[in-house]
N, C-alpha and C positions, 0 to 999 in steps of 0.2 A: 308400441309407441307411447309417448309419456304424455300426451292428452287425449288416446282413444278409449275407448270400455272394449266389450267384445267384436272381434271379427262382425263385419258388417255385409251380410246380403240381400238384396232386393226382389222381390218378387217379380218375374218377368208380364209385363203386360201386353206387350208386341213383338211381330218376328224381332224387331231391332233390340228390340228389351232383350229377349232371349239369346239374341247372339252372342250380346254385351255379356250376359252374366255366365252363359257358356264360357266364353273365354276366361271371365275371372276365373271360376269355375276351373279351368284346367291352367291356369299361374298357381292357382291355390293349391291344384295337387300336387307341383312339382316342388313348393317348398321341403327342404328335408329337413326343417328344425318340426313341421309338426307333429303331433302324436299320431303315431301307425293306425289307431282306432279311427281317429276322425281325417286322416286322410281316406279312409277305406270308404267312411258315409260319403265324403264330397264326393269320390269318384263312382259313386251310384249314382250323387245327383246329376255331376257329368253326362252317366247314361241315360239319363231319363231323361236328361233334356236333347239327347241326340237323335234318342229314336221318337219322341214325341211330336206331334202339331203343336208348336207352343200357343197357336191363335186358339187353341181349344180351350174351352174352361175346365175341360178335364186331367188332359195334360197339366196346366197350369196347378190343378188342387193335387195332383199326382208329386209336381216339383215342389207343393208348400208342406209336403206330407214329408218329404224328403229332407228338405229345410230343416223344419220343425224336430226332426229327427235325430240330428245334429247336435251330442250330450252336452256339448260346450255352448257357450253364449258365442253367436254370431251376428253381424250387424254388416251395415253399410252404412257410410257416411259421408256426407258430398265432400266435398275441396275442402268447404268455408267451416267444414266441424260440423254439420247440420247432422241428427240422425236421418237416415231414410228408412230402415228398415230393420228391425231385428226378430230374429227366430225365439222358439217358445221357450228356449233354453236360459236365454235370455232375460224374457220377461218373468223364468221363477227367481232367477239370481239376483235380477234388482227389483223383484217384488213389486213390479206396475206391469199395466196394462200395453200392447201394443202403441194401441193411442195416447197415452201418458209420455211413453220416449219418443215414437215419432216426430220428427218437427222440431227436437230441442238442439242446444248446441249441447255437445261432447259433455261440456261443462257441468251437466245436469248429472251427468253418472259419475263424472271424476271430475270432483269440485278443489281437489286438490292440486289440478294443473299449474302449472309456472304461462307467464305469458309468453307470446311466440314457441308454444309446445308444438304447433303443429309443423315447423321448420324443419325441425332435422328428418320427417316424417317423409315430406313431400320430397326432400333432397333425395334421402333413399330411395324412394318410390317413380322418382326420376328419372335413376340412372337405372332403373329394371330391378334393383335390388329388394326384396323380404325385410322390413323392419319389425324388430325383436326387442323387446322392454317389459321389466317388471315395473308393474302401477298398483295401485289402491282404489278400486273402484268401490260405489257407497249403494248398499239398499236404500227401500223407501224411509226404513226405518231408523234412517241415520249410521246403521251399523258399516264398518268398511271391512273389504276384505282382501288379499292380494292375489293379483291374476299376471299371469305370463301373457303377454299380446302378442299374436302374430300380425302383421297386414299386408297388403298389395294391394297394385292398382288395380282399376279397372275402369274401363270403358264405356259408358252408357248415353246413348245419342250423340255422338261427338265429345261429349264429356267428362271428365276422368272423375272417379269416385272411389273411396277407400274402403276396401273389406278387410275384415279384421275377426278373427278368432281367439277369445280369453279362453286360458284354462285357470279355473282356481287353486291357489298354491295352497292354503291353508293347511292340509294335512303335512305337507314338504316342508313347510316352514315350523311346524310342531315339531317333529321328527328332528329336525336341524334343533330345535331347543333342546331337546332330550339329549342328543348329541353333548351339544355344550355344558349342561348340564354336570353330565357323565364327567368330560375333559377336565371341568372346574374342580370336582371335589373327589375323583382317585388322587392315592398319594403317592402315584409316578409320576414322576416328568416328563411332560409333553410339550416337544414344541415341532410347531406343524412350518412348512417350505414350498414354497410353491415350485415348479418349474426352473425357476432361475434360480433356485435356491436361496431366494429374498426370505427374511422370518415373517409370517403372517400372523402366527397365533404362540403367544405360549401361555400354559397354564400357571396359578401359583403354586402345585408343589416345585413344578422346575425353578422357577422365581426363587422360592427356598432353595432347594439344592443347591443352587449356582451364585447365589446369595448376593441377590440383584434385591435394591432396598424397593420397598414401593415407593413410588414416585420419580424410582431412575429412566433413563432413555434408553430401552430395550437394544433400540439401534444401534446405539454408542458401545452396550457393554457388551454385546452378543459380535463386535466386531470380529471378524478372523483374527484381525492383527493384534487384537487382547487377550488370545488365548494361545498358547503351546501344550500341543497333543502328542503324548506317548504310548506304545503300543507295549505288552504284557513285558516283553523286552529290553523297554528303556530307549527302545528306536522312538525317535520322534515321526509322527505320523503327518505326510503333506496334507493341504488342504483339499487335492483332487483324491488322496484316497480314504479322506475323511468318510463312517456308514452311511450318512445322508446322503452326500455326492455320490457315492457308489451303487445305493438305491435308483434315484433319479436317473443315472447313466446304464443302468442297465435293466429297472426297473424289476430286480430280482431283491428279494426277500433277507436283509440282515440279520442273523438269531443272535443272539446276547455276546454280547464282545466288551468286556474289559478294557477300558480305556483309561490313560489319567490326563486329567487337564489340566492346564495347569494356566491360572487369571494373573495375570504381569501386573495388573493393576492395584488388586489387594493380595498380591503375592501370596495365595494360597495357592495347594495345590490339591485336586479330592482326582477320586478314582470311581468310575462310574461304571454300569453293566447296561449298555445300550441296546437298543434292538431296531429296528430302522422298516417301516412296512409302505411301498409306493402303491399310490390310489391312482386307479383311471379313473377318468370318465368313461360314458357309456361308448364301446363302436372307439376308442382311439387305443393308439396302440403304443403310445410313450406315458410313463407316469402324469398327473396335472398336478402331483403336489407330491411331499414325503412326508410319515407321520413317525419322527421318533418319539419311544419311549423309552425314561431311561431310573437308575435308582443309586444312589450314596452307596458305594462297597470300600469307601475311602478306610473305615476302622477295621477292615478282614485285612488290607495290604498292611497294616504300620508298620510291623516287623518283619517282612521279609525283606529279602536282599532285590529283588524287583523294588521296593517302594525307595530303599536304598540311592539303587541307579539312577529313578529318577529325579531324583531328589539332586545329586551328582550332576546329572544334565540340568536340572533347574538353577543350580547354586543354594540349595536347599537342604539341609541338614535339621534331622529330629533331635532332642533331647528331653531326659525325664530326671527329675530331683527329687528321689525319698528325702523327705525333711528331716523323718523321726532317724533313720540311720545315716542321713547326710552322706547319700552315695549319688554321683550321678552318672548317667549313662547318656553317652552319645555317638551319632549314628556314627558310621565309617565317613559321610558326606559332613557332619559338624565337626569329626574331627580334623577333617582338610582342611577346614576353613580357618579354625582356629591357629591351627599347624605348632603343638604342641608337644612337646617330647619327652617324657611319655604322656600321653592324652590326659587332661584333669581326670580326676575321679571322685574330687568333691567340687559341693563349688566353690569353695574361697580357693581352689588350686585354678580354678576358671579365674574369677576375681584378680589373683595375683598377674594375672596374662595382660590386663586390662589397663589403662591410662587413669589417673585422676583428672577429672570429678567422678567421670563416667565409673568409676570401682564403687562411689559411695550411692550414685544414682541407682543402680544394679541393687545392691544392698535393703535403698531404702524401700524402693519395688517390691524386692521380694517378701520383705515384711509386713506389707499391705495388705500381699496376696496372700501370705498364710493367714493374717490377721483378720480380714476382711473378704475372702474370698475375690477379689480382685482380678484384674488382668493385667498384662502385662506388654511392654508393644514401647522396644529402647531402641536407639539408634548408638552404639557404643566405640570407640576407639580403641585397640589394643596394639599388642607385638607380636610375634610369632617368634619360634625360638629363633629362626634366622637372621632375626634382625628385619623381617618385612611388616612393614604399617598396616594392618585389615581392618578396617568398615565389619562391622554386623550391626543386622535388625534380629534384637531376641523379641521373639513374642512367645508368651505362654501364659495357663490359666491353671489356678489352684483349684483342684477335685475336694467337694466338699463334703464333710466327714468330721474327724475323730482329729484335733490339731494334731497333737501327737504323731501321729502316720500320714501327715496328706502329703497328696505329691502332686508337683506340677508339672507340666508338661507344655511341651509348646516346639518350636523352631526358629532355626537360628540360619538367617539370607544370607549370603556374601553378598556385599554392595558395594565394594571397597572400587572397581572401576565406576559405578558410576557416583559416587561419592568424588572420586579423583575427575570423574568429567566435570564437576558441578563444579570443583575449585576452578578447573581449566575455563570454565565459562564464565565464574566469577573474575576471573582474574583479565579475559580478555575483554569483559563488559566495564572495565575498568582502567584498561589499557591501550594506550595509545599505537597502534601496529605499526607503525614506521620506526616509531623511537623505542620502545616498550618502556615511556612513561607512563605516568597515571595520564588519561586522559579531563577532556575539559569537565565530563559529568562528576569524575571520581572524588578534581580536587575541589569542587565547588561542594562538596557531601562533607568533604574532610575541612576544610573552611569552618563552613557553618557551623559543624559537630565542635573544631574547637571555641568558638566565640562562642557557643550555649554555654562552656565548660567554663565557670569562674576562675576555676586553677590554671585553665590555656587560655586565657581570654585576651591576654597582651602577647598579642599576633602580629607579623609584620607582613605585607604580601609585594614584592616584588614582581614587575610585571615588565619581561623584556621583549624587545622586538628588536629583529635582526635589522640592519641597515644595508640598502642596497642588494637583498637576498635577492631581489627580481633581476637582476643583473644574469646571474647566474642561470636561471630560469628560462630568461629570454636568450642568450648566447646558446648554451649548450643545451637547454631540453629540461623535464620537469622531472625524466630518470637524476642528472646530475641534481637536480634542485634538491631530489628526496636524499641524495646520500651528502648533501650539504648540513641541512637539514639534521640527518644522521651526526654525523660530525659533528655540530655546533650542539646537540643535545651531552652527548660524552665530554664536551669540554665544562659545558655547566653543572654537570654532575662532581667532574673530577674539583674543579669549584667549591661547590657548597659542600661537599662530602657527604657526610650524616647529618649536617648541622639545620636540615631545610628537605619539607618534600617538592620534588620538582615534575610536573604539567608541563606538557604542549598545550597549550591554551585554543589552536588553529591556528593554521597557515604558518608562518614564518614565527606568532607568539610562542615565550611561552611564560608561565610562574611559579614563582620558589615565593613559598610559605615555611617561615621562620618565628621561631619564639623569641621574646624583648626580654621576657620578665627576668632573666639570670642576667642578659650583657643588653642594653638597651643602645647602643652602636652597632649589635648585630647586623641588621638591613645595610647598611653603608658599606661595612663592611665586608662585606659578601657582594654588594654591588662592586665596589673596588676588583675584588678577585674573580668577578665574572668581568668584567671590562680585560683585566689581565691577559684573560684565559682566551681573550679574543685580537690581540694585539700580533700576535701572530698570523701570517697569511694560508690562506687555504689554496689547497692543490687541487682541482679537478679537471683530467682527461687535459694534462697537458698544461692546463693553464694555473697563474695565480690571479688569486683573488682577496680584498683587503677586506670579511667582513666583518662589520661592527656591532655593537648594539646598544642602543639607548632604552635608559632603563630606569622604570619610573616606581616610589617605593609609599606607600601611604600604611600609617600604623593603627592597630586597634587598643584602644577603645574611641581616640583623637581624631582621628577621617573616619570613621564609619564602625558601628557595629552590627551589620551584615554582610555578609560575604560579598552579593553584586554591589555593593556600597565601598565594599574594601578595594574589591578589583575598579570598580568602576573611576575610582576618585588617583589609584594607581596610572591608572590607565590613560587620565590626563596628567598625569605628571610625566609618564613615559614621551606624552606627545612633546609637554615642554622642553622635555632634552633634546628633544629626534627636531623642534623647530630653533634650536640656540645652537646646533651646528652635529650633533650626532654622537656616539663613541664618549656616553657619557651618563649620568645618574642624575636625576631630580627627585627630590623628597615633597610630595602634598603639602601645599602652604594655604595660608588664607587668602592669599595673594591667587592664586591658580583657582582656588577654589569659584571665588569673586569671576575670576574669566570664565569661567562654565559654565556661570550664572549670565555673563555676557550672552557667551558664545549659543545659548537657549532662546535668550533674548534675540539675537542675532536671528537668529531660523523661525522666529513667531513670525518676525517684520517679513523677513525675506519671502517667506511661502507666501506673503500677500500682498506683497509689491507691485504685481504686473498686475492683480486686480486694480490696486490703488491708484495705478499710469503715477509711479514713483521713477521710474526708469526714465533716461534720453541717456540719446546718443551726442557723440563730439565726432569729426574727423579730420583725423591726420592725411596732409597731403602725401601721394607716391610720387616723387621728382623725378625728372631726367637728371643726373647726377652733371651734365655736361654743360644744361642750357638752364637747368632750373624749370622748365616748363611741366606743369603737372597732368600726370597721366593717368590720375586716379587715387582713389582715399579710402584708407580705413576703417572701418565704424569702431570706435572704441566706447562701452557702455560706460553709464555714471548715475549712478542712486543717491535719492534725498529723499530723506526720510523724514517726517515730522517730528519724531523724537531722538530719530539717533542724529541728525542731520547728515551732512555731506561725505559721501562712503567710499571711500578710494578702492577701485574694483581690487587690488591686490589682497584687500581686510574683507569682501563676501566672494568674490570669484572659486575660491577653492572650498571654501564651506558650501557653497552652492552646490559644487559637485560631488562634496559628500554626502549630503543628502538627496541629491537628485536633484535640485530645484532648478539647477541647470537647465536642463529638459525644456521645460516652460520658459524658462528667460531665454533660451538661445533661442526657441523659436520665434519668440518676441523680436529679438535683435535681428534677424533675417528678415521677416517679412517689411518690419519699419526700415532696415536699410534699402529695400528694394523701392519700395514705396517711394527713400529723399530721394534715389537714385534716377528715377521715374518724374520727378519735379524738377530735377538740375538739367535735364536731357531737353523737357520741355521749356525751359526756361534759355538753351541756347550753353549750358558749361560741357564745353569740351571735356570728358571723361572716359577713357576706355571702359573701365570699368571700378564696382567700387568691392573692397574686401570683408570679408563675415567672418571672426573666428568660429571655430565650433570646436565643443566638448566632445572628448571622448566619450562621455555620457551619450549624447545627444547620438552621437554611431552607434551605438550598440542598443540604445533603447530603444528607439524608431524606425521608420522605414524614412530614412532621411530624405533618400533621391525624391517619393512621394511629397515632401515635405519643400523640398528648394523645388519641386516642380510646380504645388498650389501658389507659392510665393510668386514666383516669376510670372504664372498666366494671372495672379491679382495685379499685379503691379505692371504689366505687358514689358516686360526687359525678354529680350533675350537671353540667354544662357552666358554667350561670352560677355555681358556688361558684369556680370559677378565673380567674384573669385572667392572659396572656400579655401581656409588655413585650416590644417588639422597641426597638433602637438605630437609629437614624432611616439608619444604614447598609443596613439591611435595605432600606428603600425604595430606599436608592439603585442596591443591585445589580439590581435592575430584571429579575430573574430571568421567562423566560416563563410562570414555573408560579404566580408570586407573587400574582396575584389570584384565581385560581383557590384556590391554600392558604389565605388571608383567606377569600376566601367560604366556603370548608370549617370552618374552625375559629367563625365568625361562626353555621354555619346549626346549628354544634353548642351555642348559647349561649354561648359563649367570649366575655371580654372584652376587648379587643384596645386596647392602649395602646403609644404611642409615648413609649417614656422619655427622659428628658435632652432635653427639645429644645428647640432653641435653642441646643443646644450642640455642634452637627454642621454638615449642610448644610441643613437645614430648607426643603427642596422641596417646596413646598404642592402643586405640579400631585401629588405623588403622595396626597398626602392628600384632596386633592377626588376621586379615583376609586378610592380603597380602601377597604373597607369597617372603617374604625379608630371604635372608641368613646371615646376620650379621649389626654388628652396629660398627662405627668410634666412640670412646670415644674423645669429642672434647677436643683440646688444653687447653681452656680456665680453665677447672676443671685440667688437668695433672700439669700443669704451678704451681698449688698450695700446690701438694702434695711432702712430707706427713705431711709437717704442716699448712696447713688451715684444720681446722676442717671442715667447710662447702664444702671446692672441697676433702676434703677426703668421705664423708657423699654422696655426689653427685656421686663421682666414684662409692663406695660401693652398690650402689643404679642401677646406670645403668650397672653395673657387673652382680648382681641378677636378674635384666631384662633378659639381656642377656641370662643367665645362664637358667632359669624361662623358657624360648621361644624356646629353643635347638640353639640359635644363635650364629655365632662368634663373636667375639670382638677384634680389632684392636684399641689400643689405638694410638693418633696423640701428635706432640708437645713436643718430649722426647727431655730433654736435659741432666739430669744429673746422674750420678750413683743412685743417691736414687733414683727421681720417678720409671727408670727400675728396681731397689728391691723392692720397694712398687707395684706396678704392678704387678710381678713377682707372691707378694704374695699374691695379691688379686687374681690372677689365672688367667692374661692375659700372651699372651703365644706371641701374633705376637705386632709391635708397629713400629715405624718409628719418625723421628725428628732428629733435630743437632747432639746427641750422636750421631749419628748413620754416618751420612752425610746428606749436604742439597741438593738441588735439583742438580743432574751434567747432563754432556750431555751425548749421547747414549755412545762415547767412553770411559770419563770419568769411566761411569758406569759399561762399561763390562773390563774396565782396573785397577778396585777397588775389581771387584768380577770374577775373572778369571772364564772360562770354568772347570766344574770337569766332563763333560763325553764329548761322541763326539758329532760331531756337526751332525746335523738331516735336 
């Protein structure tokens, strides 16, 4: 145990003494980890206390005769660590007197103890089990020394107390030095395996041998899977019939066996003569460990036809160059690799096989190494007479001597597959896998590198975005989106030709990087022929489709000379085409530039607006299109800023949601509508309900039901006094939480309408399985009726929708007496717009539509 000294026994002083230490006494003899010597004493002391009167004081000197007897240190020691007791063995090992240890804590003989040592003590000793631990116990004279501890419980007046028996290790742990000793400086290779075949120990001839540098991780280089093993043969050997494992497994004896290894890592390969000898422990009858030994016979194999083969299985072939007669010899295995006809036989006949640089790099190598004694270690490029491209690594070292006669020698890898992997993973770390363009990483590497370049420095970077891709996305699925996607990449390729590298930049982007410095109309004109190249419809699964792109173009060194500066300054000029109407090119102005600077400015204010209480609302009445009487209102927001001043929600509403800020202002606008809605109720205005729009943001970011559900119990409205407008966007992100959210806010009586529609993608499959209560007829079709045929045709149509679903319909955008008669008689019943009034404040509104019952 890791804070006793020796085994601990008591001298019995009563029948109950005696019974106690009788029993410890026979615990003590059943342990089988003690030595056969001093189990044989305790069980004398056993009998002497069985046939004895222990009340005698004869008996008693008889049991201390016995004790005392006992070659090892023995002891007892209560619960708390206290000595009680120790025998004479004892007192010569730690050099004090009886009375000197009695009395003390444990601590006095093993000052070495950690706190809470006697824990794992008591646990063992608990559960009936022998605890077993090597410690360092201390004579008087400071000196320490290692002991093996046995202990058990024992019993004593009700009591429990711990006896314990040290044996001193000192000569076992000498012997163990000499061992190591030994292991350390023979110059065979040793490396020792426990049981599982874990490496435990290896020495540094093996280290040498296996030419493991010092300071490497034994672990890492000694891995199975860094080494391929061959047998005398050229068979490669598994790792279950490897001599170690076949030791271990059968625990029978390996004599020297001929192996070659071969290290994947520093692509050598040596030939070793191993021997393999499994160690028991005493009494078991499986190995506890394997000890191979082993020695370098790599220079007996070089020439034979064995070292040959495996060289063959390796992808490893030898070679040697007399200088002074410029002959060289190579294996059967470096001749494969070469694959030459008839095989070099000098080397500039080698050389001539070989690619430039790599013929001159070869050359100047070799001259090094005759010159200098040198090494040698090329990664080279050639042909093979058949017209195949090979990959070699020559490594060789010039034999030092007499210039005239030296020769080198070395080996030559085929590496040529994974040389061809490395292109294959360069090229896919750089390629876009849907298009097989350069991807977003590649051409921003290739950017950069030109604008470093003075000579490519006047760069153009075009920067296009498809128009209405999500169409296609959202009808047919994201398989059609990707071979859209496909498509539109081969159109801008067939485009630009070679004049421009072309990038998927993400998603639906992508960009073409062009030079100015020969034709400075390049960019435009390449915009021109990629707009061309799109003017034609696209076919997918049946259907057509018109897409466009808008495409935004900024030059270097004039918009930016870094790359995220090139694209970035592109990237709003892309926006100003795709916002001037689409299917079209804008070039970086200063004018664009000044809006970005806005548009920056814009997102400072807006992220701290709803701290600032810059925000109110206005509302628009909902009418009875028949009596005029109102059935409820809008919340329409409105920003005033101190420095930007009065903000028409159409100029931050959609930058809001490009940055998120959304989020935080819709929830602002819900809770404050609920709030006036909560003040007009009490104030006596007739209102079914009042409406919220909400962001697609706002769905997708939050747990919204949570969000209209705090609203409603701050403001105590019920559920039916509001009504939620989503953007027919909402349906389209098709989010997995989205019917779930609908059902939440439906089972809270929420009104749930889909604004503007008709004016999106108007995706009925999502409307037939969401649980929506009405649809907003957008402005943009009212505005036309009842003489545009097509916004009459279009109302008519989402009317019968309507009508088709059991939904209601509110039409928006009413301004004059006819659309509210045309309405009317298409069978819409509620509507709101200018006829009616525009957006006013809470007072305006309840001072337009007085109270008609009392106030609640």
């Amino acid at each position: 145990m890791n804070s006793t000294g020796p085994l601990r026994v008591v001298e019995p002083t009563s029948e109950a003494d005696a019974a106690s230490t009788l029993a410890a006494l026979e615990q003590a003899c059943s342990d089988p980890l003690l030595p056969e010597h001093l189990r044989t004493l305790l069980v004398q002391a056993r009998g002497a206390l069985r046939d004895a009167d222990a009340a005698t004081g004869v008996e008693r000197s008889r049991y201390r005769a016995v004790f005392d007897a006992v070659p090892d240190p023995v002891s007892i020691i209560d619960w708390d660590g206290t000595v009680l007791d120790v025998n004479k063995a004892g007192m010569l090992a730690y050099q004090r007197t009886r009375e000197e240890i009695i009395g003390k804590p444990i601590e006095f003989l093993n000052p070495d103890l950690p706190r809470d040592h006697l824990r794992p003590v008591w646990e063992s000793l608990s559960r009936g089990d022998t605890y077993v631990i090597e410690v360092t116990n201390m004579r008087a004279d400071g000196t320490r020394f290692p002991v093996e501890v046995h202990s058990a419980g024992i019993n004593i007046d009700g009591r429990m107390r711990i006896v314990a028996v040290a044996r001193d290790l000192s000569g076992r742990h000498a012997a163990e030095l000499r061992y190591r000793e030994l292991m350390e400086t023979i110059d065979k290779g040793i490396i020792v395996r426990d049981a599982q075949g874990s490496i435990v120990h290896v020495n540094p001839a093996a280290m040498r041998i296996l030419g493991i540098r010092d300071g490497a991780s034994l672990e890492e280089d000694l891995r199975a899977d860094n080494w391929q093993t061959f047998d005398e043969h050229g068979r490669e050997v598994s790792e279950m019939d490897q001599p170690a494992t076949y030791a271990l497994r059968t625990g029978r004896i390996v004599e020297s066996t001929v192996l070659g290894f071969y290290n994947k890592r520093t692509r050598e390969l040596k030939w070793l003569s191993v021997t393999c000898v499994p160690q028991f422990a005493v009494g078991a009858s499986k190995p506890e460990q394997v000890l191979s030994l082993f020695s370098d016979v790599t220079e007996l194999k070089r020439d034979s036809a064995l070292f040959d083969r495996a060289q063959s299985l390796a992808h490893i072939g030898g070679w040697e160059w007399d200088t002074g007669r410029n002959t060289l010899y190579l294996t059967e295995e470096a001749r494969r690799i070469v694959g030459q006809e008839p095989a070099p036989a000098t080397i500039d006949e080698l050389m001539a096989c070989l690619r430039e640089p790599d013929r001159r790099r070869l050359r100047t190598a070799l001259d090094h190494a005759i010159a200098h004694g040198r090494s040698l270690n090329l990664d080279l490029q050639g042909w093979q007479t058949n017209g195949h491209l090979f990959w070699v690594r020559l490594i060789g070292e010039a034999e030092t001597g007499d210039p005239l006669s030296t020769h080198i020698t070395g080996t030559l890898q085929d590496i040529t597959e994974r040389k061809q992997a490395e292109e294959t993973l360069r090229v896919q770390a750089r390629t876009d896998p849907l298009t097989g363009l350069l991807n977003r990483d590649a051409v921003l590497e290739e950017l950069e590198t030109r604008l470093s370049d003075a000579t490519l420095a006047r760069a153009a970077v075009l920067y296009i975005d498809l128009d209405r891709f999500k169409i296609v996305n959202d009808v047919l699925g994201h398989a059609a989106g990707d071979r859209l996607l496909s498509a539109a990449s081969r159109r801008i390729q067939r485009a630009v030709g070679s004049e421009g590298l072309i990038a998927r930049f993400g998603g639906d982007e992508f960009l073409v990087i062009c030079s100015t410095g020969d034709e400075p109309t390049r960019p435009e004109r390449l915009a021109d022929a990629i707009l061309e190249a799109f003017s034609e419809s696209f076919r997918m699964d049946g259907e057509e489709f018109s897409i466009t792109a808008s495409i935004g173009i900024a030059q270097a060194p004039i918009d930016g000379r870094r790359a995220q500066q090139l694209i970035q300054n592109a990237d709003v000029a892309m926006y100003d085409s795709k916002r001037r109407g689409r299917n079209d090119w804008q070039a970086f102005t200063a004018e664009l530039a000044e809006q970005q600077l806005q548009r920056l400015q814009l997102e400072t204010h807006l992220r701290r607006a709803v701290i600032n209480d810059e925000f109110n609302l206005v509302y628009q009445p909902l009418v009875q299109l028949e009596t005029g009487n109102v059935v409820g209102a809008e919340a329409l927001i409105r920003w005033n800023n101190r420095l930007l001043g009065e903000m028409r929600p159409d100029h931050f509403i959609s930058h809001a949601e490009t940055t998120g800020d959304i989020v935080g202002i819709g929830g602002w606008v819900l809770r404050e509508a609920c709030r006036q809605m909560r003040r007009w109720l009490d104030r006596g205005l007739q209102l079914e309900r009042i409406a919220v729009n909400v962001s697609y943001r706002q769905f997708l970011g939050e747990d919204l039901s949570e969000h209209v559900r705090a609203a409603l119990a701050e403001s105590g409205l019920p559920g039916s006094a509001l009504e939620l407008e989503f953007t027919e966007r909402v349906l389209i992100e098709d989010a997995p939480d989205t019917v779930r959210t609908f059902a939440a806010l439906r089972d809270m009586g929420i009104v749930l309408t889909i604004d503007d529609f008709g004016e999106g993608y108007s995706a009925l499959n999502y409307l037939r399985r969401l649980p929506i209560h009405g649809l907003k007829l957008s402005q943009l079709f009212v505005q036309g009726v009842p003489d545009r045929a097509s916004d009459v045709a279009v109302c008519q149509a989402v009317t019968g929708i309507a009508r088709s679903l059991g939904l209601s319909l509110v039409a928006e955008g009413i301004e004059t007496e006819r659309q509210r008669r045309f309405l009317l008689d298409l069978g819409v019943t509620v509507g709101q717009g200018f006829l009616f009034a525009p957006g006013l404040t809470s007072e305006e509104l309840q001072a337009a539509y007085p109270p008609v019952k009392e106030p609640r």
